[in-house]
N, C-alpha and C positions, 0 to 999 in steps of 0.2 A: 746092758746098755742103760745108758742113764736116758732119763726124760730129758736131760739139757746136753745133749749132745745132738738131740735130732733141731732140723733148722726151722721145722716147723712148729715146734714147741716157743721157740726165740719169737716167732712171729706171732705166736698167739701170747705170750707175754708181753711184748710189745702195744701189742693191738689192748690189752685190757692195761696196761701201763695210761695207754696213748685215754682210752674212754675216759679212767676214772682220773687224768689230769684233765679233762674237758670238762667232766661233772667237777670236778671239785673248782676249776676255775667258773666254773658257771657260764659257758663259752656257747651251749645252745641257747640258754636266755638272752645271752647277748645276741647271740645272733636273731633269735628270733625276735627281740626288740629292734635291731636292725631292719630287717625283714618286716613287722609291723609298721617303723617310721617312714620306710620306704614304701608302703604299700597306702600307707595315709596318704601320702605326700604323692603317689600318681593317681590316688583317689580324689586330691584335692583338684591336683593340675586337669582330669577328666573334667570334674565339674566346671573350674575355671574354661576349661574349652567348650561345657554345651552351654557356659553363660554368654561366651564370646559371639560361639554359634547363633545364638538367642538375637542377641542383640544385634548379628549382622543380618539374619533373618530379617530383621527389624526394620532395619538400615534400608534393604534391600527392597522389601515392600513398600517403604515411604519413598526410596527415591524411584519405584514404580509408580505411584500412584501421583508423585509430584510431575513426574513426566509425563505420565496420562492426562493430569490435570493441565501441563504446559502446550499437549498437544490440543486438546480440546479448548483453552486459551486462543490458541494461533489459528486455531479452523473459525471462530468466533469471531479474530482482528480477518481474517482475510474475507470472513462473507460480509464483515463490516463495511470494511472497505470496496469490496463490491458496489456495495449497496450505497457507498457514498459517489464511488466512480458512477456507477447510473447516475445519480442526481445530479450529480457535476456536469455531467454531459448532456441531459435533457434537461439543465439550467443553460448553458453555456449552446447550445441547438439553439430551445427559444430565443435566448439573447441574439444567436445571428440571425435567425431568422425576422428578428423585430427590427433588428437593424440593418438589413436587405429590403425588408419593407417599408422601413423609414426613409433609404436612399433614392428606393423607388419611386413614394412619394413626391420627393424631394424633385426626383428628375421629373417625373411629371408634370409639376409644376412649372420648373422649367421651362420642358419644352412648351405647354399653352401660353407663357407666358412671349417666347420665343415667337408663336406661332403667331398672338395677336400683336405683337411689335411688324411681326413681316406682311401681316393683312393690314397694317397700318401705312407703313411703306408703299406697300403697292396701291392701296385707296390714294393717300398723296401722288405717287406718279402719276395712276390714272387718271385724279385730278387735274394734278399739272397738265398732263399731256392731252388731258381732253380741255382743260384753259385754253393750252395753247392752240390746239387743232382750232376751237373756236372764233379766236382772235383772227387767226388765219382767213376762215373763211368769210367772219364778217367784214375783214379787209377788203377783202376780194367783190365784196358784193355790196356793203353801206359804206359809204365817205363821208367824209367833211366830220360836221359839228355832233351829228343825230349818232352816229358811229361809235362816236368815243365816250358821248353818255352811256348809250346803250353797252359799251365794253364794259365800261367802269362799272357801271348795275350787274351786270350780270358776274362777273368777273369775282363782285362783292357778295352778292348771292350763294356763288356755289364753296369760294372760303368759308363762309358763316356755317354750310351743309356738310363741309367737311370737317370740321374743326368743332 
């Protein structure tokens, strides 16, 4: 029997056909240059990603720390304003109360002045009505000429003490 009559002698000719058309095309260089440009290039695209990384890292603690800062921002406008609202309000307290006690005043016055208008009043009436009672009884008791000097004197007199 021949060596080329077995199928497996074909296949190992084949197979050393097949190597030495690889070698002679230079087919593993190529590939392993393939294999190299590819292995750059997700070498590069890694790196590209822990720079992305990086800088979202980055990103990430500035817009914490900008938030931190906006919180601590807003805790400072709101004890501000606190702090203004007290003022506001024990300015605007005072104010009422200065102006309750202006009104107070105010009525105060008032009313004393109310009070000695009506002790005015009533000294007039009781004037008048003690004139009059007087007249009455000197009526009653003097006549003629003596009478009505004596009204008119007295009459003159107690106007003058009243007024």
């Amino acid at each position: 029997m021949s060596i080329f009559a077995e199928p497996e002698s074909w296949v190992a000719i084949a197979f050393i056909l097949f190597v030495a058309g690889i070698v002679y095309l230079n087919v593993h260089g190529k590939v392993g240059q393939a294999l190299d440009s590819r292995s750059d290039a997700i070498a590069r695209e890694l790196e590209e990603a822990r720079k992305l990384r990086a800088e979202a890292e980055a990103l990430l603690a500035d817009y914490k720390k900008r938030a931190e800062n906006a919180q601590s921002e807003a805790e400072a406008i709101l004890a501000q304003a606190g702090r203004e609202a007290a003022g506001y309000a024990t300015e605007a307290r005072a104010a009422f109360d200065e102006t309750i006690a202006r009104r107070l005043s105010v009525a105060e016055q008032k009313i004393k002045l109310e009070e000695e208008k009506a002790r005015k009043q009533i000294r007039a009436q009781a004037a008048e009505l003690a004139i009059a009672a007087a007249e009455q009884l000197i009526q009653q008791k003097v006549t003629g000429p003596v009478a009505e000097n004596m009204i008119s004197a007295s009459l003159d007199k107690i106007k003058k003490r009243l007024h």
